[in-house]
C-alpha positions as CSV (number, residue, x, y, z in Angstrom):
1,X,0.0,0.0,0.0
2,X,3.1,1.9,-0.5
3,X,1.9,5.3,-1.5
4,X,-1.5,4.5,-1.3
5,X,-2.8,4.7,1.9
6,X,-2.3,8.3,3.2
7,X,-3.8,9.3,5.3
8,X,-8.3,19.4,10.0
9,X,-12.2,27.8,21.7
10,X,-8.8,28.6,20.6
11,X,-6.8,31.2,21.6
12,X,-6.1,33.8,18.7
13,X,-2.8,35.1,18.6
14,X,-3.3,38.8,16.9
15,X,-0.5,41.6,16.0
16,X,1.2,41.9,19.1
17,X,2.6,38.1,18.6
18,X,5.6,38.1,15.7
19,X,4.3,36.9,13.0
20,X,6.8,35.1,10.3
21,X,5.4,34.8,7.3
22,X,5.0,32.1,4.4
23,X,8.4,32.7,2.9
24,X,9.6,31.6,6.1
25,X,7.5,29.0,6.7
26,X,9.5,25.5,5.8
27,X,6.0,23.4,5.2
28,X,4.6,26.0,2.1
29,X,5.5,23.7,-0.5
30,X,4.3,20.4,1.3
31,X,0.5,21.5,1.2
32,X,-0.1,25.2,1.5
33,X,1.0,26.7,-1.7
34,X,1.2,25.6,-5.2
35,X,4.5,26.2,-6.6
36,X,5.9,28.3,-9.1
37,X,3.9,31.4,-7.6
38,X,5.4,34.8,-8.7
39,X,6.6,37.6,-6.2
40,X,3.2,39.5,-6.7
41,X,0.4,36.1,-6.3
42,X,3.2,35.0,-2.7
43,X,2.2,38.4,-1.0
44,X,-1.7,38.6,-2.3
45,X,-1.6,34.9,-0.9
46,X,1.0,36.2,2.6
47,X,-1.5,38.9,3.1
48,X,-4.4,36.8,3.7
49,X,-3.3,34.5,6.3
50,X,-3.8,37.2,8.6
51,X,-4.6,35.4,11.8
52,X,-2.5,32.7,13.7
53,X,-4.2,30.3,16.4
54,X,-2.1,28.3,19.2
55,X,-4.1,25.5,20.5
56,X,-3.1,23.6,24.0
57,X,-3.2,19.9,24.1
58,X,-6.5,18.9,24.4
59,X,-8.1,22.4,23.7
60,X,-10.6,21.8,20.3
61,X,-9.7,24.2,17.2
62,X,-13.6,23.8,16.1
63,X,-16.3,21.5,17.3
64,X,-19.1,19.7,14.9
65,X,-21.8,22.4,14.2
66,X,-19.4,25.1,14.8
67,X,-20.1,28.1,11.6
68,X,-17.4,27.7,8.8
69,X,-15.4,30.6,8.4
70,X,-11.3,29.4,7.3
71,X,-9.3,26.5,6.8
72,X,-6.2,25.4,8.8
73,X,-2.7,24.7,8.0
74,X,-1.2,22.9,10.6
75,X,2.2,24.6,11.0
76,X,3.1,22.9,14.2
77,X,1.9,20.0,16.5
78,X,-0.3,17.0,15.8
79,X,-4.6,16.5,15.6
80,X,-7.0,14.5,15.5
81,X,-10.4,14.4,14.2
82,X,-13.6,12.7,15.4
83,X,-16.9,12.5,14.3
84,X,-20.1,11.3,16.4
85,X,-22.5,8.4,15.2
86,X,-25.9,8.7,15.6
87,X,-26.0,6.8,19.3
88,X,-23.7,9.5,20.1
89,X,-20.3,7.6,20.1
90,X,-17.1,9.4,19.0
91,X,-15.0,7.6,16.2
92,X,-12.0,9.0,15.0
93,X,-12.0,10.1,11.8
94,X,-8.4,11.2,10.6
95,X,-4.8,12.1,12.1
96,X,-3.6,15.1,10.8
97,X,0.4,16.7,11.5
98,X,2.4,19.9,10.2
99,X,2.1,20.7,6.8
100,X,-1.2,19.5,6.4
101,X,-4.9,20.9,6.1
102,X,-8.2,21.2,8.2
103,X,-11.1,22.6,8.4
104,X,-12.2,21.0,4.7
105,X,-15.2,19.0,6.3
106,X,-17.0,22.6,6.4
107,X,-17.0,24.0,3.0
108,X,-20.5,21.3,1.7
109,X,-22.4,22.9,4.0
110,X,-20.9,26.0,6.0
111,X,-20.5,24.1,8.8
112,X,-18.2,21.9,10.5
113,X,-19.0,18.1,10.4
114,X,-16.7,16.6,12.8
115,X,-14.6,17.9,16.2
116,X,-10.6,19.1,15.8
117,X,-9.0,18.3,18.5
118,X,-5.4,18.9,19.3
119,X,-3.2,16.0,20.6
120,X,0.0,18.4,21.5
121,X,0.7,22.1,22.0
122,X,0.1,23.5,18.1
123,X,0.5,26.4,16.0
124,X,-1.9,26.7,13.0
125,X,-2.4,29.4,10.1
126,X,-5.6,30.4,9.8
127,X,-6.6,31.2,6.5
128,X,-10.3,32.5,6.0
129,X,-12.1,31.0,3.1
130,X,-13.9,34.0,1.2
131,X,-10.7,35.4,0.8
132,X,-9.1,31.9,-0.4
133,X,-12.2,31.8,-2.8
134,X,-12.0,34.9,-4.5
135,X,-7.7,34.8,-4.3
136,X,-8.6,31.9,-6.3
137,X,-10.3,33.5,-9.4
138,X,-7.6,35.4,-9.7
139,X,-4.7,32.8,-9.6
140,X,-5.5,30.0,-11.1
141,X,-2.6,28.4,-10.0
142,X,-4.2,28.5,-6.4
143,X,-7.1,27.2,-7.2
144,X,-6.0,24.0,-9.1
145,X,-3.7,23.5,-6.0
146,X,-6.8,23.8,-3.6
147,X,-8.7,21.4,-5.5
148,X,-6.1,18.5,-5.5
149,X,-5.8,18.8,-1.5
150,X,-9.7,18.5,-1.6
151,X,-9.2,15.6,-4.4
152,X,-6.1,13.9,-1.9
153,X,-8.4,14.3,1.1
154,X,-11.4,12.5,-1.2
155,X,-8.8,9.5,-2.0
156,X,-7.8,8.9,2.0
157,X,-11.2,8.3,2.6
158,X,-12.4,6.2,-0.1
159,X,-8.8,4.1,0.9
160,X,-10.2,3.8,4.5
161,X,-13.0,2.0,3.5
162,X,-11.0,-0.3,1.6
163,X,-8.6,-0.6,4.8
164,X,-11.5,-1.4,7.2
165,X,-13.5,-3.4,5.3
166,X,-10.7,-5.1,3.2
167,X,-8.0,-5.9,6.0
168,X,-7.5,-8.1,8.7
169,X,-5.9,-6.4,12.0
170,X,-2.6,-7.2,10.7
171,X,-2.4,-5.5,7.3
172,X,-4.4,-2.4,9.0
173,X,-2.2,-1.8,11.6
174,X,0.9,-2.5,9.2
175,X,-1.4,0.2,6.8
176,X,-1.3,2.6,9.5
177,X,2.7,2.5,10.2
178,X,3.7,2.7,6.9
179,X,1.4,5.5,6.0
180,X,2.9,7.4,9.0
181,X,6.3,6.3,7.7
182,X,5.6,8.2,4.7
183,X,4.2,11.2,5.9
184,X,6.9,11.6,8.5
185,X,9.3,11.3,5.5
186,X,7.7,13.9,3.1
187,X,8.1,16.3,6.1
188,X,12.3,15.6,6.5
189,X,12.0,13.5,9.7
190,X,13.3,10.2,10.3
191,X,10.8,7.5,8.2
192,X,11.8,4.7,10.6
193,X,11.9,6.3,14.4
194,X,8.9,9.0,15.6
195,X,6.3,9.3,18.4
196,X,3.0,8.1,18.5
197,X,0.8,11.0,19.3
198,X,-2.0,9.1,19.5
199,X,-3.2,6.4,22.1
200,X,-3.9,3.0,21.8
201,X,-7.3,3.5,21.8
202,X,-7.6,6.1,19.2
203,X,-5.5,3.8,16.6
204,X,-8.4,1.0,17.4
205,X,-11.1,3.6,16.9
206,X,-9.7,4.9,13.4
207,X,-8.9,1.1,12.6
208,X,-11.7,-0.1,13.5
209,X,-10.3,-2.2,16.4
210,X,-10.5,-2.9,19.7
211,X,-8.3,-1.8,22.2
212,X,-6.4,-5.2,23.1
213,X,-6.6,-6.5,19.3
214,X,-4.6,-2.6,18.9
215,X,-2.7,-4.0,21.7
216,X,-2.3,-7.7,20.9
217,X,-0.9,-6.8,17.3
218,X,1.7,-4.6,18.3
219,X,3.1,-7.1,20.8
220,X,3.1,-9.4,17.8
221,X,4.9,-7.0,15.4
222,X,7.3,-6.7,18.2
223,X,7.9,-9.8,18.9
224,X,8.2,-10.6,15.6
225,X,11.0,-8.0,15.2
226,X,9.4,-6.0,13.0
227,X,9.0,-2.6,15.4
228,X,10.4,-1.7,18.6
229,X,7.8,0.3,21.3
230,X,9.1,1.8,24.3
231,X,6.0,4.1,25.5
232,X,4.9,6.1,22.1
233,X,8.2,6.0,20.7
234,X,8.4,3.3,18.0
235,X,10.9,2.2,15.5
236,X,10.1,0.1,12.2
237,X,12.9,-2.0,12.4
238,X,11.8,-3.9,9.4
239,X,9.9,-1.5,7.0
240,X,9.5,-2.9,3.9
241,X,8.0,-6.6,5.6
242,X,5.4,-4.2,6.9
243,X,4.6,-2.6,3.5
244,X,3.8,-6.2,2.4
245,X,2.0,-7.2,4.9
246,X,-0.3,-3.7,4.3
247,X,-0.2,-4.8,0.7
248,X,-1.1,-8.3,1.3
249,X,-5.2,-7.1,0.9
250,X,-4.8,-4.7,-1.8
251,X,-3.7,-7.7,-4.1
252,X,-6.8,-9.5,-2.7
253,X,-9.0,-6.3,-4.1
254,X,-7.7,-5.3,-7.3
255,X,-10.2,-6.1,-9.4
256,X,-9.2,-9.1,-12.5
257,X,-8.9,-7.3,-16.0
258,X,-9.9,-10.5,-17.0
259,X,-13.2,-10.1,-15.4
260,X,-13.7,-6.6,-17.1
261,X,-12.5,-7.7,-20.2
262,X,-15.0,-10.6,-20.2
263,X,-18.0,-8.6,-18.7
C-alpha cells in the first residue's frame, strides 16, 4: 500500500505576537502553496493569512456544528479528528500533523461536520475562506492546487474504506505504520523512528479495532522483530515486511482485468 494509503475555543494570537510569514515557513510547499507562484500572487496569498491560532493539548480548534469561516494549515503540533454516530459515540475520523490541512469538512455545507482536537501544544495558520475563494479567481494556479488537496483528502477516505472493510488487524495496523512512515518522511524527519501521538485507543477507533486487538498486534509485530515500542516512541525496524504485509489485501481487491474484459 506503499503510497496509497495516506492518510483538520482557541486562543487567537493577533499583531502583538511576531508573526513570520510564508516565505519563512519550511512546510509551504508540502500543502499550503502551489508552486511556481510569482513575487506579486506569494504576498496577495502572505496577506491573507492574517490570523495565527495556538491550540493547547486537548483544547478543540472547532467543534461539529461550529459556523465555517477558514481552513487550517497545521504549522506545528499533531490532531485528530472525530466524528459522532448517531448513538452518540465518538470515532475517530483522521490524524492530521504539520504541513497539512483542516477545516475542509466545512465547505458542503458552511459548517463543520466533525470535532478538531489537538493531541500536543500547536500552531496553525488560519486562512479564512472568502478570501481563499476569490484569491482563487484570480490565480489560477491557487485554485488548481486547492482542488487537489480536496481531491487527496477524497482518495484517504475512499482508501479507509478499503482498509476497514478489506484488512485483517494485521495488514491495518501494518497500513497505519507505513502511511505514518511516509508522511513523517515527506516532512524531512526520520521514516523509521517518531512518536506516537495518538493512544492506543484512538488507533483502534480509526482502525476499526478494539483496544487489546490494537494491543495484541503490536506485541506481535514486536515480537516478531518488526518494530520496537518503548511508550509512544516506535521504530520500524523492518519496514519494507510491513509494506507487504499492508499490501497483502490490496492484491486480494484489485479487481481481475480478465473479469472486465469478459463482462
Amino acid at each position: 500500500m506503499q503510497q496509497k494509503v495516506h492518510q483538520l475555543f482557541a486562543e487567537i494570537v493577533d499583531a502583538r505576537y511576531p508573526r513570520s510569514g510564508c516565505a519563512a515557513c519550511d512546510l509551504r510547499d508540502l500543502w499550503c502553496l502551489p508552486k511556481g507562484l510569482n513575487g506579486d500572487e506569494f504576498l496577495q496569498v502572505d496577506r491573507i493569512i492574517n490570523r495565527r491560532k495556538r491550540i493547547k493539548r486537548n483544547e478543540y480548534l472547532y467543534h461539529a456544528g461550529n459556523p465555517f469561516h477558514a481552513v487550517y494549515a497545521l504549522r506545528t503540533g499533531f490532531f485528530k479528528t472525530l466524528i459522532s454516530s448517531a448513538s452518540g459515540m465518538e470515532h475517530v475520523s483522521g490524524f492530521h500533523m504539520a504541513g497539512e490541512l483542516l477545516g475542509m469538512d466545512a465547505i458542503c455545507d458552511d459548517r463543520h461536520s466533525c470535532n478538531a482536537i489537538a493531541l500536543e501544544d500547536s500552531e496553525l495558520c488560519e486562512i479564512p475562506f472568502s478570501e481563499l475563494e476569490m484569491l482563487g479567481r484570480k490565480i489560477p494556479a491557487l485554485q488548481h492546487h486547492f482542488h487537489k488537496i480536496m481531491s487527496r483528502e477524497i482518495f484517504r477516505n475512499q482508501l479507509l474504506v478499503v482498509l476497514l472493510s478489506g484488512m485483517n488487524a494485521d495488514e491495518r495496523l501494518a497500513a497505519f505504520l507505513v502511511n505514518l512512515s511516509q508522511r513523517y518522511g515527506a516532512r524531512g524527519y526520520s521514516a523509521t523512528q517518531f512518536q506516537l501521538r495518538m493512544t492506543r485507543s484512538d488507533i483502534g477507533s480509526y482502525l476499526g479495532l478494539k483496544l487489546e486487538t490494537v494491543s495484541r498486534t503490536l506485541s506481535k509485530f514486536q515480537e516478531s522483530g518488526l518494530i520496537s515500542v518503548h511508550n509512544k516512541q516506535l521504530v520500524l525496524n523492518d519496514l519494507e515486511r510491513l509494506k507487504q504485509i499492508a499490501e497483502r489485501a490490496q492484491q486480494a481487491l484489485r479487481p481481475d482485468p480478465q473479469k472486465f474484459e469478459a463482462s
